[in-house]
C-alpha positions in Angstrom: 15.8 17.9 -2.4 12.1 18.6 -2.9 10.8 22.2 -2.4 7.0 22.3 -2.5 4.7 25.6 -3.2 3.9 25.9 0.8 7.2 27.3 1.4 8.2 23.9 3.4 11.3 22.4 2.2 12.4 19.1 2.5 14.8 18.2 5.1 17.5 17.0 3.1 20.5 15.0 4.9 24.0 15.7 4.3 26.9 15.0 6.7 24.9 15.3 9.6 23.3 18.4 8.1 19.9 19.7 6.8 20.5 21.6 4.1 16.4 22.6 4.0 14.5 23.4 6.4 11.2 23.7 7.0 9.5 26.6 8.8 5.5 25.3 8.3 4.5 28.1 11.1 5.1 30.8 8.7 1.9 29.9 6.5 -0.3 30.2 9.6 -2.0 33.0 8.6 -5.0 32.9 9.8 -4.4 33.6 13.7 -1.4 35.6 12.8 -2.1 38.2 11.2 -4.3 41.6 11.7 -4.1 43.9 8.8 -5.0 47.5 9.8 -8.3 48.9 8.4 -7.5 50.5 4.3 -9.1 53.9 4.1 -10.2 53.2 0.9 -11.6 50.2 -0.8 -9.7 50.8 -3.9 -8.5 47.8 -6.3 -5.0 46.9 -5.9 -2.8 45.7 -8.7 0.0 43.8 -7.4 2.9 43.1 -9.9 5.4 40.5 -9.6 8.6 40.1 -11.2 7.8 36.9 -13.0 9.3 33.8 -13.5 9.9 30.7 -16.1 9.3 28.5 -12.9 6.2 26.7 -12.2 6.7 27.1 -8.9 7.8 30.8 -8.7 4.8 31.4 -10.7 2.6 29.8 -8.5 4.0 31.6 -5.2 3.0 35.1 -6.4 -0.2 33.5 -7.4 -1.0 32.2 -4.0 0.5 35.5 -2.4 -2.0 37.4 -4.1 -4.7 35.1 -3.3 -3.7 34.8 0.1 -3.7 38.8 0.9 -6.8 39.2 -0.8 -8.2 36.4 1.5 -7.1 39.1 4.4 -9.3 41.7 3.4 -12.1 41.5 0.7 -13.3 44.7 0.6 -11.2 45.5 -2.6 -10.3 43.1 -5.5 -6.7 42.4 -5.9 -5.7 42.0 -9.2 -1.8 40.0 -9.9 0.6 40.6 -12.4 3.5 39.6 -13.8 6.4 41.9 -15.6 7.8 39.5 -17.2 7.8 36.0 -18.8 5.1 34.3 -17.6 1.1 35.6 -17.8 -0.7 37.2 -17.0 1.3 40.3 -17.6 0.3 44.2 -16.5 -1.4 44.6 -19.6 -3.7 41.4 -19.8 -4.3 42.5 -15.7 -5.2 46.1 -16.4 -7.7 45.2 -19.1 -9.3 43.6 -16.6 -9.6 46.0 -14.1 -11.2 48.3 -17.4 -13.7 45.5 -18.4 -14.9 45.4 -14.7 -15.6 49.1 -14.8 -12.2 50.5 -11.8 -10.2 53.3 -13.0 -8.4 54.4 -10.0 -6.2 52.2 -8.7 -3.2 51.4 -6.5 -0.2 49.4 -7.9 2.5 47.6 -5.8 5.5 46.3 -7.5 6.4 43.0 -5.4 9.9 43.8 -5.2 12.6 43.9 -2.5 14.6 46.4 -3.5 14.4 49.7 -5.7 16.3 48.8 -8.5 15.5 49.1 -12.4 12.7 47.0 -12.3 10.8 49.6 -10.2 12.1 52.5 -11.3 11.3 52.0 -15.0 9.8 49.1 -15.9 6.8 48.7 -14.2 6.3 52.9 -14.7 6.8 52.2 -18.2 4.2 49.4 -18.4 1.8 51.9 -16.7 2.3 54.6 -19.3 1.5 52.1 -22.0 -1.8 51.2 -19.9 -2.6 55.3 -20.3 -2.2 55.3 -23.6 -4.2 52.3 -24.5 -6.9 53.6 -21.1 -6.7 57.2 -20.8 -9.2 56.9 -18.0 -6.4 54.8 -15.6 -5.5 56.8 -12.6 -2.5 54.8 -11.3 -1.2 55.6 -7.4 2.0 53.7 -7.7 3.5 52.2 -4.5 6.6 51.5 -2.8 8.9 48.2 -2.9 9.2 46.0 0.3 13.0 47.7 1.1 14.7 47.4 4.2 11.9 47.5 7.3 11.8 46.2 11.2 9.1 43.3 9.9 11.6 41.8 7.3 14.1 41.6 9.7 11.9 39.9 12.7 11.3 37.7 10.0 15.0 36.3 9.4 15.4 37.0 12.9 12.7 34.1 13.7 13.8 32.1 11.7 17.5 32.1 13.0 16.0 31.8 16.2 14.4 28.5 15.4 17.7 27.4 13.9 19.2 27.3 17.7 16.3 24.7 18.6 17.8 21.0 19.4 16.2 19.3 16.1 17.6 21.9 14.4 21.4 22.1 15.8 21.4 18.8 17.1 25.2 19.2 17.2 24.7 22.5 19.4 27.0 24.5 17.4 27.1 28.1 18.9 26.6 31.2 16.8 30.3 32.1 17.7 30.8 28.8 15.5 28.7 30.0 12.7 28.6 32.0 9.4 25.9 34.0 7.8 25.9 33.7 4.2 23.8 36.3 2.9 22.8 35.7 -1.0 20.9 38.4 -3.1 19.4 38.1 -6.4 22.4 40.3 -8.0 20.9 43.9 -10.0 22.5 46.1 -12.2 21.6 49.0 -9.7 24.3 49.9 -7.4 22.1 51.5 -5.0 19.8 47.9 -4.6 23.2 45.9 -4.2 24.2 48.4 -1.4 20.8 47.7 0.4 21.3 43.5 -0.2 24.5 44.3 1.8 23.1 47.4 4.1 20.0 44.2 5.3 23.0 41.7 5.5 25.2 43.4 8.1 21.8 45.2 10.0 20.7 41.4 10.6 24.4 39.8 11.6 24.4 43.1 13.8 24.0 42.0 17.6 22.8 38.6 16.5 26.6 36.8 18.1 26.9 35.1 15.1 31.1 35.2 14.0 30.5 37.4 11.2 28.2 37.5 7.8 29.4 37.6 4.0 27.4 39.0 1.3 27.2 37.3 -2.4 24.8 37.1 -5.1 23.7 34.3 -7.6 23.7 36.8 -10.2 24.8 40.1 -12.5 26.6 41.3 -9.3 29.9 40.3 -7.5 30.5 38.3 -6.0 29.0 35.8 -6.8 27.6 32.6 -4.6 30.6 30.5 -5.2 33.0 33.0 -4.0 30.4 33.7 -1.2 30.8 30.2 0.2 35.0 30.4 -0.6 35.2 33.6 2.0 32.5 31.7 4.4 35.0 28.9 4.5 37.9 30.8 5.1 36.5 31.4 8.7 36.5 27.7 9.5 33.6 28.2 11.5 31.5 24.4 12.3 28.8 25.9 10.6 27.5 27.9 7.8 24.0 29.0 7.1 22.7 30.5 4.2 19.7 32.9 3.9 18.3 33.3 0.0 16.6 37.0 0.4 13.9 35.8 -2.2 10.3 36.7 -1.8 9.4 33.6 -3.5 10.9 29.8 -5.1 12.4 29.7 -8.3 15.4 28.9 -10.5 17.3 31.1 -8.8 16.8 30.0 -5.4 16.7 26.2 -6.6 19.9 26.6 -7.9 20.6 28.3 -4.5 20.3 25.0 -2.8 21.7 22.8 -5.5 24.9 25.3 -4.8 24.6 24.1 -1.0 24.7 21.0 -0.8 27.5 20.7 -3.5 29.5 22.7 -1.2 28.3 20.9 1.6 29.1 17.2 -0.2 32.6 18.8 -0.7 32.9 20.2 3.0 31.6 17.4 4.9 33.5 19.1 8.2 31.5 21.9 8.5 27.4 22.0 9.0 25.1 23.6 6.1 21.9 25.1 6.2 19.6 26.5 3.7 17.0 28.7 5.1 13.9 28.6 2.4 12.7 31.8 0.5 10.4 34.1 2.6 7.0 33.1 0.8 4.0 33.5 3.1 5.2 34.6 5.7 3.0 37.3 7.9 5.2 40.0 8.3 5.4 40.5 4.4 1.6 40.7 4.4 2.1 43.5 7.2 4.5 45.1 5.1 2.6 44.9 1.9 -0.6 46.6 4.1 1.6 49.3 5.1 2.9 49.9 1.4 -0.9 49.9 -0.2 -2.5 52.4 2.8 0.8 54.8 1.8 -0.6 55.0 -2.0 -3.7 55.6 -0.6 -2.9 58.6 1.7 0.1 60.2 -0.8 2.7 59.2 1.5 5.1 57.6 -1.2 8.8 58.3 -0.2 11.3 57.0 -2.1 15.5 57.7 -1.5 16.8 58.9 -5.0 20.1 60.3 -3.6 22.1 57.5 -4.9 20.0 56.5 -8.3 22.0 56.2 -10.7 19.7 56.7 -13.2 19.2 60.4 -11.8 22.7 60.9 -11.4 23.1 60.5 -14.9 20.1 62.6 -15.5 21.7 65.1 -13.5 25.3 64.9 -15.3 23.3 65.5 -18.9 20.5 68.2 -17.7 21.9 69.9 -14.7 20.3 69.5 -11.5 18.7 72.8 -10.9 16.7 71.1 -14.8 15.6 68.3 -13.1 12.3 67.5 -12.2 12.7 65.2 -9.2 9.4 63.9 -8.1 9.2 60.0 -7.4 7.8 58.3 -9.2 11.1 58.4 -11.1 9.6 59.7 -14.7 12.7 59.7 -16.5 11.9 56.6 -19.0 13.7 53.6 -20.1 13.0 50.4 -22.0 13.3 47.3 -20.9 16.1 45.4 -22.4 16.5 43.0 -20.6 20.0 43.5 -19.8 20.0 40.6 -16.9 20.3 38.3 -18.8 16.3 36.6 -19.5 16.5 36.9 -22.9 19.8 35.2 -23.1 19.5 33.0 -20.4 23.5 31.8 -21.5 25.0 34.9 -21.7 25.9 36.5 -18.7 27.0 40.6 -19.7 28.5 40.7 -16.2 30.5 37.8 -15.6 33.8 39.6 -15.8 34.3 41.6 -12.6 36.6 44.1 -14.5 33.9 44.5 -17.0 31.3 44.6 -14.3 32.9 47.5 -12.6 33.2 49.6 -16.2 30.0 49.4 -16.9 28.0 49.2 -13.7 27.2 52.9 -12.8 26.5 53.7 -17.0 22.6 54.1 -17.3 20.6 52.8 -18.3 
């Protein structure tokens, strides 16, 4: 199995099943898409997560580069959080040497977990403190929205096509597996599962299970053992990744050992989302929002402000979004120590998983 940077996988055969598949109509950008005028032309900062991965590295590269091509009345500026350049700081510099001071920044992030909350607000507050001038108008994540699910929607839709299901097995004959990246957020796991069961809902597929490939359980493996259970003909599995990476290679590798060990039943891996128009769409949405001061975020179920709340008292807390209660980055998900996995034991996992930070 090959999977190149245009978000087209290569078909790979196993049992009478492809466990990539290619969807080369999502990169079509150019008659796809119509992004709504900005009301400002302000410079955008867009921060990834970041990844050891070429490849991964690469995507948000080309997703910048790509949304940028969409509109060029504003520079777009990418960033990385973490372990690969450039990072925030190296990005913001350069927005100071070419003379912008206001800007908008949106984290490139599924779900509002500690990565949004904290970390990227924590890189901005170094930025003041290095550039007192930097007025930051900090964004929303991508979350749970109508385009995201047209988009997996499609893309199960193409899955029903003869040279995709030349074997015409019927959605009543087929499992979702629904595979997240795994946080050590409660309230961004729920919304993993909350997406999983809003896209299985209606669909007629015989039912969806949720898993994760990491910090969270369960994990893929079990994912696939309860998918198998059903003894359903098929089984396709949907990676909710923005873009390629270790994660979702492994992903992949994961399939077709299960599907080399389960030759009965038909696998499919659907790729990462990657360039796909209705995340441009999305991401337009997000940036006019910073632009207008119509930044919303849910904190009912943070656990970070619960825990604020236990220590201060609510009627102390200043609850305005976003989320200013500070934390440092430990990397408790495991980069650092890319063998050690703090959450491997569920019974641990479930001691330790509403504690914060």
């Amino acid at each position: 199995m090959t999977i190149s940077t245009d978000n087209t996988l290569s078909p790979t055969s196993a049992a009478n099943s492809k466990i990539g598949t290619p969807f080369d109509a999502d990169v079509n950008l150019d008659q796809s898409i119509v992004l709504p005028p900005l009301p400002l032309n302000r410079p955008l900062l867009l921060v990834g997560h970041g990844s050891r991965d070429a490849d991964g590295r690469k995507s948000l590269l080309d997703f910048a580069t790509a949304y940028q091509a969409l509109d060029v009345s504003r520079p777009v500026f990418p960033c990385f959080l973490e372990l690969t350049e450039p990072s925030i700081q190296q990005s913001l510099d350069q927005c100071v040497e070419q003379g912008y001071t206001d800007l908008s920044v949106l984290p490139v992030l599924l779900f509002a977990a500690r990565h949004n909350k904290f970390d990227v607000t924590n890189e901005l507050d170094r930025a003041r403190q290095r550039h007192p001038q930097l007025n930051f108008h900090y964004g929303r994540h991508f979350g749970i929205t109508p385009g995201i699910l047209e988009l997996w929607r499609s893309r199960l839709e193409q899955l029903d096509q003869p040279d995709q299901n030349p074997q015409e097995v019927s959605r009543a004959d087929t499992v979702l597996l629904f595979v997240g990246r795994g946080s050590s957020d409660p309230d961004a796991n729920g919304d993993v599962a909350k997406l999983a069961r809003i896209v299985w809902e209606g669909s007629g597929y015989q039912t969806v299970e949720t898993c994760f490939i990491g910090i969270t359980h369960p994990r893929l493996e079990e994912g696939f053992r309860r998918a198998l259970l059903y003894q359903s003909k098929r089984i396709i599995v949907l990676p909710y990744f923005l873009f390629t990476g270790l994660l979702v290679k492994k992903i992949f590798d994961t399939t077709i050992q299960q599907q080399e060990q389960h030759p009965e039943v038909s696998m499919v891996c659907l790729p990462e989302m990657g360039l796909h128009p209705q995340l441009f769409s999305v991401l337009r949405e997000r940036e006019i929002e910073t632009q207008l001061g119509q930044v919303q975020m849910n904190c009912e179920m943070c656990k970070f402000r619960l825990a604020a709340t236990a220590q201060m008292g609510e009627h102390e807390l200043p609850h305005q979004h976003g989320h200013d209660h500070h934390h440092h980055h430990g990397h408790e998900h495991g980069h650092g120590h890319p063998d050690v996995d703090p959450y491997a034991d569920p019974e641990q996992y479930h001691q330790r998983i509403w504690q914060a930070p």
